[in-house]
N, C-alpha and C positions, 0 to 999 in steps of 0.2 A: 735517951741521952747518954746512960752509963755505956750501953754497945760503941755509939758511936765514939766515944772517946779512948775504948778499950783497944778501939780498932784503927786510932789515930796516932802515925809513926810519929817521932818524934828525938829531936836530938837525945834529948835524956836516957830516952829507952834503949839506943845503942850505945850511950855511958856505963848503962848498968851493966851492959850484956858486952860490950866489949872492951875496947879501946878510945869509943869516941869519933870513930866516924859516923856521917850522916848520909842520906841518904835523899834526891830532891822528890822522889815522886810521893812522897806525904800520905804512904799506907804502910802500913805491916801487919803479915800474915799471922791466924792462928798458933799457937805451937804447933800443933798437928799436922800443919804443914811444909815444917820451915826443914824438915828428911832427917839426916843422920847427926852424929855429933861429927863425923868429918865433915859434914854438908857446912855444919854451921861453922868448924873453923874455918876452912878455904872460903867463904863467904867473909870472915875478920881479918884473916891476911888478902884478900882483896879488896877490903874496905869496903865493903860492901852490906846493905843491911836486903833482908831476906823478904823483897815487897812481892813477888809472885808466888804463887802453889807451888810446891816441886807434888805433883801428882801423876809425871811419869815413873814407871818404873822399866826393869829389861826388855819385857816383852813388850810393852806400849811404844819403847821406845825406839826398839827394832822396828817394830811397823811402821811406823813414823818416818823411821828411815828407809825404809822398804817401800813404800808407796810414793816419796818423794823421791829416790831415784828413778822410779819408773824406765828402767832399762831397757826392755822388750818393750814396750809399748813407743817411743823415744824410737829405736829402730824402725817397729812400721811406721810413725810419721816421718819419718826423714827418707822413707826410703824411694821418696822421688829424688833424691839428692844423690841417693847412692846409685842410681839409674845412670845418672849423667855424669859420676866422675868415677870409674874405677868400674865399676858392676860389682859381682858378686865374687870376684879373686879379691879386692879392694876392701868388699864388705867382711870375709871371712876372717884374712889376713892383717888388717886393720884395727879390727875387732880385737883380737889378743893383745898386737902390742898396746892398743889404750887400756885394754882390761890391767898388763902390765902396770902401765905408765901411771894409770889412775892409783891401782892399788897401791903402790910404792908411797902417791902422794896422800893416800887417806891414810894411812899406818903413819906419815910424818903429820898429820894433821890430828889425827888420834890421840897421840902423844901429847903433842901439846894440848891437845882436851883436855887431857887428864894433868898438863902439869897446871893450867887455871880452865880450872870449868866455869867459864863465865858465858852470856849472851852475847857478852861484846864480838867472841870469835877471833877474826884474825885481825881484827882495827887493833884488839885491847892486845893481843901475841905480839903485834910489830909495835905497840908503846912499850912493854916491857921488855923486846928482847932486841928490839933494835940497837946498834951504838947509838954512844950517847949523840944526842940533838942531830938524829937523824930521823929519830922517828916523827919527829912532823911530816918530813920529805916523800920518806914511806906511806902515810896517812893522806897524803893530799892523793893521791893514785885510789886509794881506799874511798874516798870523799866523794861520791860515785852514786846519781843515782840510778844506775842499771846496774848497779853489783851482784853480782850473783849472790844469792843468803846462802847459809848451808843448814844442813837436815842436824842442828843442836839446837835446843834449848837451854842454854848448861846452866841455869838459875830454876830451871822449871822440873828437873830430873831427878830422884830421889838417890842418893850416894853417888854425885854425877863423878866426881873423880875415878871411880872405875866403873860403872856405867855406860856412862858416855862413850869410851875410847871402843867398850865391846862390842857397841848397840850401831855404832861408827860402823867396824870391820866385819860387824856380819852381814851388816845391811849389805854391803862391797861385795862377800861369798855368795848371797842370795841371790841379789841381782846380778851379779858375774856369770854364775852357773845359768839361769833363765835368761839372757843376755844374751849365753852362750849355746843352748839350743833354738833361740829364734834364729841368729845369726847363720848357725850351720844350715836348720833346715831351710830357712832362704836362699842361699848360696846353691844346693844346692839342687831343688825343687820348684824353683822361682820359673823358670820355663822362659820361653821368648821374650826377652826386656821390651822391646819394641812393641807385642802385644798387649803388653802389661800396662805400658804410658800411656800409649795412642787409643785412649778408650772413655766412654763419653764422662766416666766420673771425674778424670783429672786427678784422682788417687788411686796409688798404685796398689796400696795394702787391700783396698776394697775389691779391688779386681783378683789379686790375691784370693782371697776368701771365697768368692762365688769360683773361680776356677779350680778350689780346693773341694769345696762342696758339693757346687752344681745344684746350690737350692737358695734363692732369695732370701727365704725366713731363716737359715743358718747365719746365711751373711749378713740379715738384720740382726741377728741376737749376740752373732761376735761383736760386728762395730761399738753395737749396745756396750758391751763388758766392756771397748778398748775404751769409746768417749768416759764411762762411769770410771775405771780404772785413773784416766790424765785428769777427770775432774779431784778427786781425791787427789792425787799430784799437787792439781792449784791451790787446793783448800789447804793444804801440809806448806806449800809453798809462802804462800800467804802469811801465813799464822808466826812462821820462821821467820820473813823480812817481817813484819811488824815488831819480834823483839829484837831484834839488830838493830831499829829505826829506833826506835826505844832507847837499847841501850846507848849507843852512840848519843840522841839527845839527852839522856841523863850526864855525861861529862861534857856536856854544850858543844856538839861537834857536827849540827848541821844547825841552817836557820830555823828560828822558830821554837828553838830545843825547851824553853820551860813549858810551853803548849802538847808538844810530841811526849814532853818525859812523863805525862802525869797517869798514874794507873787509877783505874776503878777502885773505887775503895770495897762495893759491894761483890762485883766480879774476881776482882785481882789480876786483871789481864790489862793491858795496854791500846784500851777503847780507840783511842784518837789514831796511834802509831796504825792500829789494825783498820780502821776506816779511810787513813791518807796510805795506806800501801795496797786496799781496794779501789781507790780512785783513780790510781796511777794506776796499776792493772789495766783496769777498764779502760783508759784513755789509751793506755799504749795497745790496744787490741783495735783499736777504731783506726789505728796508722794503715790497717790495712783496706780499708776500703779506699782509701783514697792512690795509695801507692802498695805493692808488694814489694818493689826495691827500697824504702824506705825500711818496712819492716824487715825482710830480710837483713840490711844492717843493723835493725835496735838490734838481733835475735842475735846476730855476731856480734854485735857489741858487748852481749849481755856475757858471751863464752867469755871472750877477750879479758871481761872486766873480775872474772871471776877468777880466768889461769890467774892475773895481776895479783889478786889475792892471794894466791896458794905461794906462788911463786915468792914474794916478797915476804909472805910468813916465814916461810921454808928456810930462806935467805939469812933471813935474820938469828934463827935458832942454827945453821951451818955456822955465821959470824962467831954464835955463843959458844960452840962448841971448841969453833981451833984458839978464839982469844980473847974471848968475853969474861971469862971465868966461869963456875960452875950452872945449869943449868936449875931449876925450881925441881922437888922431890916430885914424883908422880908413881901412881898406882900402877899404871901399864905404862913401859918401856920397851923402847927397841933395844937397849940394851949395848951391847959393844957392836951394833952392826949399826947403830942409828945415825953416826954420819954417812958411812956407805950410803943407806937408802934414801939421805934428805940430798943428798948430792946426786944419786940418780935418777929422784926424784925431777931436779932443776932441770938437768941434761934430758928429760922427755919432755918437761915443760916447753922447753925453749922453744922446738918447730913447732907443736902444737901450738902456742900461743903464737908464731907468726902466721902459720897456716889459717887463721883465725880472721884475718884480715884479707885475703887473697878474694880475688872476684872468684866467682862460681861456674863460670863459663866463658868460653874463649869464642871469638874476638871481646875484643873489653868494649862496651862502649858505656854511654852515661847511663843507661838502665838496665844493664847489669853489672855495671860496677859496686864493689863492697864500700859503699862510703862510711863503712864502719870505722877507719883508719881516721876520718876527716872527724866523724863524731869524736872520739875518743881522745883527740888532738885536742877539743874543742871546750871537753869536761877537764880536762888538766888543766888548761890556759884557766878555765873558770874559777877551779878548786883553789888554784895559784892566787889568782885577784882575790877570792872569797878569804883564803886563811891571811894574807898579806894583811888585809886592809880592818877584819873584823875577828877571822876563827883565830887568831894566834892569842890578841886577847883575852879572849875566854876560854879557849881551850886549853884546859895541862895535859890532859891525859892519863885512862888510868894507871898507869905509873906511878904516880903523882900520892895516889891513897893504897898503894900492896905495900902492905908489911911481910916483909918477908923476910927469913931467919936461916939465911944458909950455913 
């Protein structure tokens, strides 16, 4: 009885320990866990009480991020796609300016890691850096369920405030440089594309591999590493929307959110958020037996949903910079180049997130059309009706509990 009590959050307990805010999901972690003493102020000016482990550290968290970007591996699946738009001039060339594009956008995303390391990500970045009573407007685009999550933890990370931003932009290096020799040596080794498609596997990469080999059991034992490799992906992938879904329902910002926000008391992980972000998994992967144009748009949707995100964070910290006033202190900065980069950040975003949308093959007709456009249309109109009618209600936003002392 004394454990359990010991280990039950409680308003009082962040009376004592801070200012007085609370927390809904009704645990708190050992000391042992709760990381550095900066971990636990940027936890007080976010208002926030310290209910998960931070039991990453640099190198855990590099991997973390290094396996969830799965960059080279991401290249051989898709490289039926790259067969049929562009070849391997397309795939080469292509290749740097997103390595560009992206880096620029993770260095601005970085940043603001480090200026709130929180799970929320980039819902909680566009409630506190939006103008004012915009950021609902922002948020209902965020309100999304095929959002892309991203490879933070920022509650789970031990000294996330410069952590996070590092474990961020190495993971970017790592996968960029391996990214970059899958990329080349396809380009330019990849042989007859026409061979390559027209062959009874229906994947390209497999055929790859025995034509690189010329032995079965090799090209059983790469596939082996790629499938292990994307499973690890899912599993990182997973584990990351579960605390987003989390986070998000602990400031009541999807339905259901007293159910989604509640953590293990004996675990300290986010049981229900991680078993309803396996269900949807599961269910969006059965779109494919029935339809591949179907799924082919969730999977465009899912890019779509995620540029929306970067873009609209980005947006918002450009806003801060020319006339919001000063920005939140953080550990790693861009420094006096950091509007340049959040600005040309937007400016790669932009094609890329329309290119995002575009059917996949010409002539257009109804099943190969990208009805990604029509979905996405579809989750706005909802999120609209949803926040009008009930989220506005309940939702402040975390905004609403950051103390913050510029």
């Amino acid at each position: 009885m004394e454990d359990k009590e010991a280990n039950t959050y409680t308003a009082e307990d962040d009376t004592d320990r801070s200012s007085g805010f609370s927390d809904p999901t009704g645990v708190l972690v050992e000391q042992k866990w709760r990381g550095t003493v900066q971990d636990k102020t940027d936890m007080e000016v976010l208002g926030r009480g310290q209910v998960l482990r931070r039991n990453f550290k640099f190198v855990s968290a590099l991997a973390f991020g290094s396996t969830l970007i799965a960059t080279w591996e991401v290249l051989l699946a898709n490289l039926v796609f790259i067969t049929m738009n562009g070849g391997t001039a397309d795939l080469f060339w292509g290749y740097i300016v997103a390595l560009v594009s992206l880096g620029l956008t993770y260095a601005s995303i970085s940043e603001m890691a480090s200026m709130a390391p929180t799970a929320g990500g980039q819902y909680h970045w566009v409630s506190e850096f939006a103008p004012p009573r915009q950021d609902g407007a922002g948020l209902i685009v965020l309100n999304n369920p095929t959002y892309a999550f991203e490879r933070w933890h920022a509650e789970e990370v031990e000294d996330a405030g410069r952590t996070l931003p590092r474990s961020i932009m190495y993971s970017v290096y790592l996968n960029g440089a391996m990214g970059f020799l899958m990329a080349a040596t396809l380009s330019f080794c990849l042989g007859d594309l026409a061979a390559i498609v027209d062959r009874p596997t229906g994947i390209p990469f497999i055929q790859v591999f025995y034509n690189a080999t010329q032995s079965y059991t090799a090209t059983n034992i790469l596939v082996t590493i790629f499938i292990i490799n994307l499973t690890a992906c899912c599993v990182s992938a997973l584990a990351t929307a579960s605390r987003q879904l989390w986070s998000f329902a602990r400031d009541k910002g999807v339905p259901f959110s007293g159910w989604f926000a509640q953590v293990s008391p004996t675990m300290h992980v986010p049981v229900r958020a991680t078993a309803a972000s396996v269900a949807v998994t599961c269910l969006v992967s059965l779109i494919n037996i029935g339809s591949t144009t179907a799924l082919n748009a969730t999977v465009s949707l899912c890019v779509a949903a995620g540029l929306s995100s970067y873009y609209i964070s980005i947006a918002c910290v450009v806003w801060r910079r020319l006339v919001g006033g000063p920005l939140p202190p953080r550990r790693w900065s861009l420094g006096r180049y950091g509007l340049a980069i959040n600005v040309a950040s937007l400016c790669f975003l932009t094609p890329i997130w329309l290119f995002a949308f575009w059917p996949p093959v010409t002539p257009v007709e109804p099943s190969t059309m990208n009805w990604a456009v029509v979905m996405y249309g579809g989750i706005i109109i909802w999120s609209l009706v949803y926040y009008s009618i009930w989220g506005r209600h309940a939702y402040s936003g975390p905004v609403t509990v950051v103390k913050r002392d510029y």
